[in-house]
C-alpha positions as CSV (number, residue, x, y, z in Angstrom):
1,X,87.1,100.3,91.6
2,X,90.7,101.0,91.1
3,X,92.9,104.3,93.0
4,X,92.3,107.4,91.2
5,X,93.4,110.5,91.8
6,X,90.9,113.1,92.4
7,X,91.2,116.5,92.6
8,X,88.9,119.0,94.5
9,X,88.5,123.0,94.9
10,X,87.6,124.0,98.7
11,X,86.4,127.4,99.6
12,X,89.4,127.6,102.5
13,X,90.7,131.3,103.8
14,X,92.8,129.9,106.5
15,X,95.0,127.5,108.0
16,X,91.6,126.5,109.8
17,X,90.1,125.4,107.2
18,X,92.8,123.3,105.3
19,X,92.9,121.6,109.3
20,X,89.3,120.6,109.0
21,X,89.8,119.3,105.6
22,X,92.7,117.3,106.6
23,X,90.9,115.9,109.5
24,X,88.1,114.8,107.8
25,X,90.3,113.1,105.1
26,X,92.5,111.5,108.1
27,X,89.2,109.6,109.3
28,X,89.1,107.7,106.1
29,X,92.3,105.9,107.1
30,X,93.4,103.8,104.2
31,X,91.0,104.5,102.1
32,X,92.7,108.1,101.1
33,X,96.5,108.4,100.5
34,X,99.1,111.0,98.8
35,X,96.5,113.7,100.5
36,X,97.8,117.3,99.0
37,X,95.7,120.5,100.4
38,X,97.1,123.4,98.8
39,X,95.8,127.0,101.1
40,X,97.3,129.0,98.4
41,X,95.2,127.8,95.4
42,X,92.3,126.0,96.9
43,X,93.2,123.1,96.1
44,X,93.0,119.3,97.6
45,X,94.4,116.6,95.3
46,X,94.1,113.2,96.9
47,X,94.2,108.8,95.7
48,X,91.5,106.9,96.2
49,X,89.4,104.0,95.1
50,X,86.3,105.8,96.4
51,X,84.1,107.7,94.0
52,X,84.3,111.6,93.7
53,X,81.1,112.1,94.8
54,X,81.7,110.1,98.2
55,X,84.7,111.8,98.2
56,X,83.0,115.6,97.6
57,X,80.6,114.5,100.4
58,X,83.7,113.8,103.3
59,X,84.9,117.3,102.7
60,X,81.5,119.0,102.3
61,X,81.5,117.6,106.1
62,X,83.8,121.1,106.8
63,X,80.9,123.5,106.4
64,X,83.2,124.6,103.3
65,X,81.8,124.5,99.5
66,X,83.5,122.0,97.7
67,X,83.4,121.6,93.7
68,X,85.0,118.2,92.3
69,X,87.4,119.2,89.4
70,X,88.7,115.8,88.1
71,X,89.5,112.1,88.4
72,X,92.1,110.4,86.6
73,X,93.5,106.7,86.6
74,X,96.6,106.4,88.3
């Protein structure tokens, strides 16, 4: 499957919680890139060749509620 860039709503309220998602994302290694959590909107946009629901299950690793918003071909 080719990179695509997925993007993802988090329930995060603090700095806390955008550092969990960003841990979780850093054990992927290689296998995530151009990772973008945005506190202020809720937002994580993110490239990947995994699929969004793999991807929805990393995050969902924070404790957080995670929706899956899109995926587009980069």
């Amino acid at each position: 499957m080719a990179a695509q860039v997925h993007e993802f709503t988090m329930e995060m309220t603090c700095e806390g919680c955008s550092g969990a998602a960003s841990r979780v994302l850093g054990k992927l290694g290689d296998k995530v890139s151009d990772v973008n959590i945005d506190l202020a909107t809720k937002k994580i946009s993110l490239k990947s060749a995994m699929s969004a629901e793999e991807l929805t299950e990393v995050l969902k690793k924070t404790g957080k509620e995670v929706t899956h918003i899109s995926s587009k071909s980069v």
